[in-house]
Z-matrix of the N, CA and C atoms (Angstrom, degrees):
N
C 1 1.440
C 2 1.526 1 109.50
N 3 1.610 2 109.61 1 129.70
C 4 1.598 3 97.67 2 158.00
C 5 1.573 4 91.49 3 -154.31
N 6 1.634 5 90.32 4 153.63
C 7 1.249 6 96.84 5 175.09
C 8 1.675 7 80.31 6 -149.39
N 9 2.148 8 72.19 7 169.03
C 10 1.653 9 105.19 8 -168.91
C 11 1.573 10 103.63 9 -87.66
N 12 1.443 11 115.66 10 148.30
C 13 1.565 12 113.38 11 163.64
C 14 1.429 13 84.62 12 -141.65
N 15 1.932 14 87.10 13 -165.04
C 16 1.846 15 111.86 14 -173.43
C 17 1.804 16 82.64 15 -123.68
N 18 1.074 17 81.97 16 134.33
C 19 1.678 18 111.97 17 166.84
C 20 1.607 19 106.97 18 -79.20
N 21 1.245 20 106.75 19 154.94
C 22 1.498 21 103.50 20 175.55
C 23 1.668 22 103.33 21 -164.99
N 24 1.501 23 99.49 22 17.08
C 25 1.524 24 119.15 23 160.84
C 26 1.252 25 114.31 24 -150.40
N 27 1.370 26 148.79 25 152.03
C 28 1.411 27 140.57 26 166.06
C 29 1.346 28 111.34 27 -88.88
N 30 1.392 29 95.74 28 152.35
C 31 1.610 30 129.29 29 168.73
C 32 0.833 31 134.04 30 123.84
N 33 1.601 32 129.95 31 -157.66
C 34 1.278 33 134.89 32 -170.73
C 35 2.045 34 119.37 33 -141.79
N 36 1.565 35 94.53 34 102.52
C 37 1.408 36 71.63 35 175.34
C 38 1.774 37 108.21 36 -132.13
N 39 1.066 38 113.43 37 -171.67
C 40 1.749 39 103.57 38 -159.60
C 41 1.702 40 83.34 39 -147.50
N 42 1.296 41 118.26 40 131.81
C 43 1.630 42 121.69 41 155.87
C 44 1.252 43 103.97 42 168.48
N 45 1.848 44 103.01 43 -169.88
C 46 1.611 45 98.58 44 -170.55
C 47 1.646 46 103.68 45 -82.65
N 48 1.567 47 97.24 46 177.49
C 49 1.651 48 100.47 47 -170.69
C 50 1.776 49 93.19 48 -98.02
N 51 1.323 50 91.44 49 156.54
C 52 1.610 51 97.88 50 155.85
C 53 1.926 52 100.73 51 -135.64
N 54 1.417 53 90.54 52 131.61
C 55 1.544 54 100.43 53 -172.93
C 56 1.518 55 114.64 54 -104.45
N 57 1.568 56 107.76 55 107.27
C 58 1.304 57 75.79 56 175.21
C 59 1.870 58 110.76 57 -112.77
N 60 1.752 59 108.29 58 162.06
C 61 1.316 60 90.69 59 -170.50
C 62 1.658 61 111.21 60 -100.29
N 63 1.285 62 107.24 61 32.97
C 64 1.811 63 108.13 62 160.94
C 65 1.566 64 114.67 63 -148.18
N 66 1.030 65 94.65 64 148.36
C 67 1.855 66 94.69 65 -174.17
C 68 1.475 67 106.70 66 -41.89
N 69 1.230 68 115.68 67 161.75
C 70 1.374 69 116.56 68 158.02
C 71 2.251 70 119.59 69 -149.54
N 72 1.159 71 91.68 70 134.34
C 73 1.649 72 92.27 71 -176.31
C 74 1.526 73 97.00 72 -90.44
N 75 1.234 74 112.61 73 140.98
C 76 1.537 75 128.15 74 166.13
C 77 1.597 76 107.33 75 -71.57
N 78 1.262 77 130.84 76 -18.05
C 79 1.381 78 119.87 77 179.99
C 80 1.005 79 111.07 78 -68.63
N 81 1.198 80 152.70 79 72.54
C 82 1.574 81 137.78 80 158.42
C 83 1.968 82 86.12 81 138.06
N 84 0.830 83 104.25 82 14.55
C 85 1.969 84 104.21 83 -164.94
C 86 1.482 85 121.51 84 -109.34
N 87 1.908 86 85.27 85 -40.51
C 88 2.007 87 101.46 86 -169.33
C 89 1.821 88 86.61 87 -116.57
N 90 1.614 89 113.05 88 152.98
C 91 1.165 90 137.00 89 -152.93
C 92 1.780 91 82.53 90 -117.17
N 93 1.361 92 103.45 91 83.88
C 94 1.822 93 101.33 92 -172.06
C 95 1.652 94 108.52 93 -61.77
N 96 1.069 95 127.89 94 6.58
C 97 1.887 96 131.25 95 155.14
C 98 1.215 97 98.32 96 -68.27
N 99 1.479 98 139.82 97 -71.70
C 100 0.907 99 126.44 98 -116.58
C 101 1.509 100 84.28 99 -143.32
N 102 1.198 101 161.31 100 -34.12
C 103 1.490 102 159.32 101 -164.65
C 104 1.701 103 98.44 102 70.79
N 105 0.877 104 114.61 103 41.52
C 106 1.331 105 100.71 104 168.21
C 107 2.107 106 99.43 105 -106.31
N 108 1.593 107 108.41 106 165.19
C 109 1.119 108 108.32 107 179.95
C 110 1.833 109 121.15 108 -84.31
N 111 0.927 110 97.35 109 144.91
C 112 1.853 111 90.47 110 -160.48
C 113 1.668 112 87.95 111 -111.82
N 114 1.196 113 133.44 112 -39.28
C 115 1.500 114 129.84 113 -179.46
C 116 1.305 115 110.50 114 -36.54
N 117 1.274 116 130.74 115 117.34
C 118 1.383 117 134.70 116 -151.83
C 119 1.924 118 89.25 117 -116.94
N 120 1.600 119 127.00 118 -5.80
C 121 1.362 120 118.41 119 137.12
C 122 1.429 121 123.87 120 -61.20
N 123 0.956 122 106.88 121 -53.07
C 124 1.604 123 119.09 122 -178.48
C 125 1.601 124 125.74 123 -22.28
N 126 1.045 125 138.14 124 101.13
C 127 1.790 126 132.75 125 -169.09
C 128 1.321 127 103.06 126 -52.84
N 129 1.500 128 131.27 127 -33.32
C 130 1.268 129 131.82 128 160.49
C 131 1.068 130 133.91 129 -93.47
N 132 1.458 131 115.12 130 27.29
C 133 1.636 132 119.90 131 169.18
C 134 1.658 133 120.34 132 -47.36
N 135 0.944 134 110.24 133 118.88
C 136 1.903 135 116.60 134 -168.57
C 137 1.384 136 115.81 135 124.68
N 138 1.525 137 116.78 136 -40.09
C 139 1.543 138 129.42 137 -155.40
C 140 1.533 139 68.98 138 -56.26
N 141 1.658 140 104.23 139 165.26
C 142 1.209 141 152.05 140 163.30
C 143 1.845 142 108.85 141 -89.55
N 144 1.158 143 136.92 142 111.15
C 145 1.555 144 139.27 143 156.18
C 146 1.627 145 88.67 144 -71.35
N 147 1.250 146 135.78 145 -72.73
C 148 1.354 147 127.73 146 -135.27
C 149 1.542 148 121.35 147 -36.98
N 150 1.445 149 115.84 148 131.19
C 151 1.357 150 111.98 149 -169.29
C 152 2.019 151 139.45 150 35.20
N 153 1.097 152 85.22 151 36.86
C 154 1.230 153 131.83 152 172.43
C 155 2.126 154 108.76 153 -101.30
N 156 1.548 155 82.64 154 150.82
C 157 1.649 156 107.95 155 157.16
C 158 1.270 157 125.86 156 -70.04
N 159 1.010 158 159.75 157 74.10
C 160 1.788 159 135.86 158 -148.87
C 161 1.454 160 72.50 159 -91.45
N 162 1.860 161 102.88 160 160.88
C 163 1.143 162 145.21 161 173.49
C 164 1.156 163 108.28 162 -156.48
N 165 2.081 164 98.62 163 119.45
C 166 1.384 165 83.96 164 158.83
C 167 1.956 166 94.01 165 -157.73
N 168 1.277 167 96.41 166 -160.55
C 169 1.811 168 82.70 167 173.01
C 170 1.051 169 132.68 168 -95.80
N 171 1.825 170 110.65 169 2.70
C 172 1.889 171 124.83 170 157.77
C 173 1.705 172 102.33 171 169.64
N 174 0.915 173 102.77 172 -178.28
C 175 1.563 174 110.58 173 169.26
C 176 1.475 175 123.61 174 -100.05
N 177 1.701 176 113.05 175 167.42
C 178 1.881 177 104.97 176 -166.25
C 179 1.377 178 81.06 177 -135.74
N 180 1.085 179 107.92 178 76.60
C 181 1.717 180 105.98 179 149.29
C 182 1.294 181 118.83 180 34.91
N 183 1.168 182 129.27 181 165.72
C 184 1.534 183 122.05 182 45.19
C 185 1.690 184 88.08 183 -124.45
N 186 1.347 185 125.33 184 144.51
C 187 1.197 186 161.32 185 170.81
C 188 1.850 187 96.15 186 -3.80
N 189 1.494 188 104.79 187 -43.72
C 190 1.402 189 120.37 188 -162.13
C 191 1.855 190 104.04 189 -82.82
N 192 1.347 191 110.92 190 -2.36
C 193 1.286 192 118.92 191 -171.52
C 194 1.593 193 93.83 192 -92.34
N 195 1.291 194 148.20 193 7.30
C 196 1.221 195 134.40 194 172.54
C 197 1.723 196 102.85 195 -81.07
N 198 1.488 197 116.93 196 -36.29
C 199 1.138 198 118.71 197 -155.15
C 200 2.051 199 103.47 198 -82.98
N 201 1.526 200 79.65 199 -20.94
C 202 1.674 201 70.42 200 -176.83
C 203 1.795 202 100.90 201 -92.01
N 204 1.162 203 124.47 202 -21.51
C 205 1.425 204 106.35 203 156.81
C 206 1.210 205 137.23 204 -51.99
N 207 1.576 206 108.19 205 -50.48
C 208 1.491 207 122.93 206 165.92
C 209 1.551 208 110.29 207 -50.08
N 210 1.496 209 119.72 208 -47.72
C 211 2.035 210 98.81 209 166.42
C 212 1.408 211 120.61 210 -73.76
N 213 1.121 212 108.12 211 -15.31
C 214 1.547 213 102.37 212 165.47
C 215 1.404 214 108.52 213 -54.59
N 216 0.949 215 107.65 214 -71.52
C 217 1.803 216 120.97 215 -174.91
C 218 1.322 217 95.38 216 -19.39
N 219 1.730 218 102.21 217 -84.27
C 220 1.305 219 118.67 218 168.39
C 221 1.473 220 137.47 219 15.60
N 222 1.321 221 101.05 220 -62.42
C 223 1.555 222 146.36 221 -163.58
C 224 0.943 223 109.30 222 -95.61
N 225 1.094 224 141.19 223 -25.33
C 226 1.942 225 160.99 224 -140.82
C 227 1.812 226 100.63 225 28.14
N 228 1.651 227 111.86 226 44.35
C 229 1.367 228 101.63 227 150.46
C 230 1.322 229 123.54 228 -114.11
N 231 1.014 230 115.16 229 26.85
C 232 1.384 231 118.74 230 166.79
C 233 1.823 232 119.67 231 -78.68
N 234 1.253 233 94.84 232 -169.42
C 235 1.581 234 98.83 233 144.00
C 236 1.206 235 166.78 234 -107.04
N 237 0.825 236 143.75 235 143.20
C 238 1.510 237 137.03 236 -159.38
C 239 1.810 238 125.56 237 -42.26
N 240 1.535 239 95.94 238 -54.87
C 241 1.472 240 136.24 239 167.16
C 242 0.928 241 106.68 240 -132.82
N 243 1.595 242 111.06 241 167.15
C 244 1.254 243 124.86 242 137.80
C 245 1.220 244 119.98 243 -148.74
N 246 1.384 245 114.64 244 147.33
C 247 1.354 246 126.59 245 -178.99
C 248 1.474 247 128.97 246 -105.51
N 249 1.214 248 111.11 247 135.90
C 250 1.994 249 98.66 248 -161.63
C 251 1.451 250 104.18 249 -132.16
N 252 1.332 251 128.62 250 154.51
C 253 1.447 252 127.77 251 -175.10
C 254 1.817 253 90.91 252 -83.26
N 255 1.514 254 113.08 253 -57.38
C 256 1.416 255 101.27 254 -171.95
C 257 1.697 256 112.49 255 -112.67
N 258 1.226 257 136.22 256 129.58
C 259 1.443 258 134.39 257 166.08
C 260 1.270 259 125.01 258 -25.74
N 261 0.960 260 113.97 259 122.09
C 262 1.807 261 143.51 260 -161.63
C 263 1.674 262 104.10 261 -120.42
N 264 1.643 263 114.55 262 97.02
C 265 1.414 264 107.64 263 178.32
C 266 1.427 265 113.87 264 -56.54
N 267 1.253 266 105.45 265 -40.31
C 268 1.819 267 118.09 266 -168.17
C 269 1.069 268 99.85 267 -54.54
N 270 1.488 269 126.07 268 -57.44
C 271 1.497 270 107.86 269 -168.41
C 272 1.602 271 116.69 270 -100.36
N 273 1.408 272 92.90 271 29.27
C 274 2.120 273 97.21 272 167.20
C 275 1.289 274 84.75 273 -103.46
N 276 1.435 275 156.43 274 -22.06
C 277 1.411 276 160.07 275 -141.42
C 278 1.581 277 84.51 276 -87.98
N 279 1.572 278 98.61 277 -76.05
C 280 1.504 279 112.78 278 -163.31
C 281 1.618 280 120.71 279 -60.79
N 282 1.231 281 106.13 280 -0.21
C 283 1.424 282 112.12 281 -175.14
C 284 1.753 283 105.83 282 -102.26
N 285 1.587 284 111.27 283 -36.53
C 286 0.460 285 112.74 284 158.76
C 287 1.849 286 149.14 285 -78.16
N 288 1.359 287 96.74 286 -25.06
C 289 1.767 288 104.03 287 153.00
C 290 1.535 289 107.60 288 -73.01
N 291 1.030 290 116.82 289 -19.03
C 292 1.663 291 102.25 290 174.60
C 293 1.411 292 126.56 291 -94.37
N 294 1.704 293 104.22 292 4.99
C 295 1.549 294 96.05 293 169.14
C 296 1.598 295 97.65 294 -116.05
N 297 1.571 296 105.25 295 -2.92
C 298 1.860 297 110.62 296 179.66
C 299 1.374 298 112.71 297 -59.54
N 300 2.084 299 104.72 298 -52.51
C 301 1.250 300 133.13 299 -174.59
C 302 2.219 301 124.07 300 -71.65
N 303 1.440 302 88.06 301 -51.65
C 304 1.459 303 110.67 302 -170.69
C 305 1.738 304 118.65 303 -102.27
N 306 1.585 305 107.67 304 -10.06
C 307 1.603 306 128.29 305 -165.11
C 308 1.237 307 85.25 306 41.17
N 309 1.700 308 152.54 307 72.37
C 310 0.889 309 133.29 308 113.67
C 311 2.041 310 124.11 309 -95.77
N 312 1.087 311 90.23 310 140.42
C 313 1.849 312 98.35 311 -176.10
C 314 0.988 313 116.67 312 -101.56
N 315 1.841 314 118.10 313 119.25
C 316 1.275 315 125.49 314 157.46
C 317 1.575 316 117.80 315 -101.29
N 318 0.962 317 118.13 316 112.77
C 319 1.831 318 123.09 317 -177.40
C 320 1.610 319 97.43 318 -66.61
N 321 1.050 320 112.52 319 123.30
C 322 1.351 321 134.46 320 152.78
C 323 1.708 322 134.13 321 -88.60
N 324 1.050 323 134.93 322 84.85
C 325 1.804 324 135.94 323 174.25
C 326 0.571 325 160.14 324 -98.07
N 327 1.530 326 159.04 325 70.33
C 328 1.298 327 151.38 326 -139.70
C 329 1.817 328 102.79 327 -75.84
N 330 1.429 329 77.46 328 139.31
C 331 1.739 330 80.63 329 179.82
C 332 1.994 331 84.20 330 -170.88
N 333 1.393 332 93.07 331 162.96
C 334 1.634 333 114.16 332 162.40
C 335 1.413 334 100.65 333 -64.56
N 336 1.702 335 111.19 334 130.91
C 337 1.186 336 147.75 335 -170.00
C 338 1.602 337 124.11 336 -84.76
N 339 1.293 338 80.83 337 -39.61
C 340 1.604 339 102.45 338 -165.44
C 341 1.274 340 105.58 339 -63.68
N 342 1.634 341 112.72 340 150.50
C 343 1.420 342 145.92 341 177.12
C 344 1.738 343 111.50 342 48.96
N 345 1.542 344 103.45 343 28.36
C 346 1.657 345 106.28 344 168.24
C 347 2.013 346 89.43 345 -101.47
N 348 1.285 347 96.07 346 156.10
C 349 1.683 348 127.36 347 -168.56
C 350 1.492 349 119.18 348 -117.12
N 351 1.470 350 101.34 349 126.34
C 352 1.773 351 84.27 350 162.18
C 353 1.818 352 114.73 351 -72.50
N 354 1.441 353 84.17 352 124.43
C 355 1.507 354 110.88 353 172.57
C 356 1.697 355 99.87 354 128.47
N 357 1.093 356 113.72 355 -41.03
C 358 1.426 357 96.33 356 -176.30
C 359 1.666 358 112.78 357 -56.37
N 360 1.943 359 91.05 358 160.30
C 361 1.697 360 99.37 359 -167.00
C 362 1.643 361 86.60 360 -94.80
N 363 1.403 362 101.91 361 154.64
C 364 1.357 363 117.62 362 173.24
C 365 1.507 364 107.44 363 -136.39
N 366 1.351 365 101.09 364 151.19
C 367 1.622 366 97.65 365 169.40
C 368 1.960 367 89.46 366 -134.05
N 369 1.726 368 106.49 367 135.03
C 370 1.337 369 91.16 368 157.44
C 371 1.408 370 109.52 369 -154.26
N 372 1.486 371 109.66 370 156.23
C 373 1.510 372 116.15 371 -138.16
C 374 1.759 373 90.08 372 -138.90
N 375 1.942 374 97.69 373 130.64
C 376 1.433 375 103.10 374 -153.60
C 377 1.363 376 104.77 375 -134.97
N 378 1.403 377 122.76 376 89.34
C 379 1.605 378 108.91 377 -171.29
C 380 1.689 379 88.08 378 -132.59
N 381 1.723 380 104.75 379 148.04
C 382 1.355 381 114.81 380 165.49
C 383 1.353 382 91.46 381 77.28
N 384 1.524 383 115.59 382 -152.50
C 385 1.493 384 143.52 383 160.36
C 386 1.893 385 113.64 384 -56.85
N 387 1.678 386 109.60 385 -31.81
C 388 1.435 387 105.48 386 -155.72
C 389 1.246 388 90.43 387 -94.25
N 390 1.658 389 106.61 388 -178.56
C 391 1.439 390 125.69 389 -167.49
C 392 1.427 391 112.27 390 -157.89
N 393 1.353 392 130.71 391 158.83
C 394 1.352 393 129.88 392 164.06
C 395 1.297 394 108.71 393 -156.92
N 396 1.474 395 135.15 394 133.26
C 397 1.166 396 167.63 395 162.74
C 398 1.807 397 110.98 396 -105.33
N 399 1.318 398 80.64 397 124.76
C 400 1.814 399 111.73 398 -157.64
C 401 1.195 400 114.44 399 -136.26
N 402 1.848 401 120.20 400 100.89
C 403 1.120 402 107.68 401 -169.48
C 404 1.751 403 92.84 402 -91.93
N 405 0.972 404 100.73 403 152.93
C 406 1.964 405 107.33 404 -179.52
C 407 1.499 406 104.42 405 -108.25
């Protein structure tokens, strides 16, 4: 499988996906030790982000959730990538203060979502405007 998206962060990262099937905000959500999900709404409360793909169909705010992504990064508990059905300023912000601050890069993409899995490997590759999502 590959399909095309729009980048709206650069780079390149390659690993398994973790899918989740409802938005989720890192403010009060991700456990910035450890990237695991702390939202105890969440259907995937527990999953692990760290070095991981996140997938999901966008992010839920709140404004203050860029900063706790960006220490994730930081930290290397974040994620690798992530992939989103619709564009999420917050987390093009945080990807981007975290390769402004730390030169580390998380590729960010919008692309069609559908029928990728947690566990499948992805590689997706984010320069300029273009994008590619690559299941391996």
């Amino acid at each position: 499988m590959i399909r095309a998206g729009r980048a709206y962060a650069a780079g390149e990262a390659e690993g398994l996906a973790v899918v989740l099937t409802d938005p989720l905000s890192f403010w009060g959500g991700v456990a910035v030790a450890t990237g695991a999900i702390i939202d105890r709404s969440h259907p995937q409360v527990g999953q692990s982000l760290a070095g991981k793909i996140l997938v999901m169909p966008c992010g839920r705010g709140s404004s203050s959730a860029s900063s706790v992504l960006a220490e994730c990064l930081r930290l290397g508990t974040g994620p690798l990538g992530i992939l989103l059905a619709r564009p999420d300023p917050i987390l093009t912000v945080a990807a981007l203060v975290a390769e402004a601050l730390y030169d580390i890069r998380c590729p960010i993409v919008v692309a069609e979502i559908d029928g990728i899995a947690t566990g499948d490997r992805l590689r997706l590759t984010a320069t300029g405007s273009a994008a590619q999502v690559v299941r391996l």
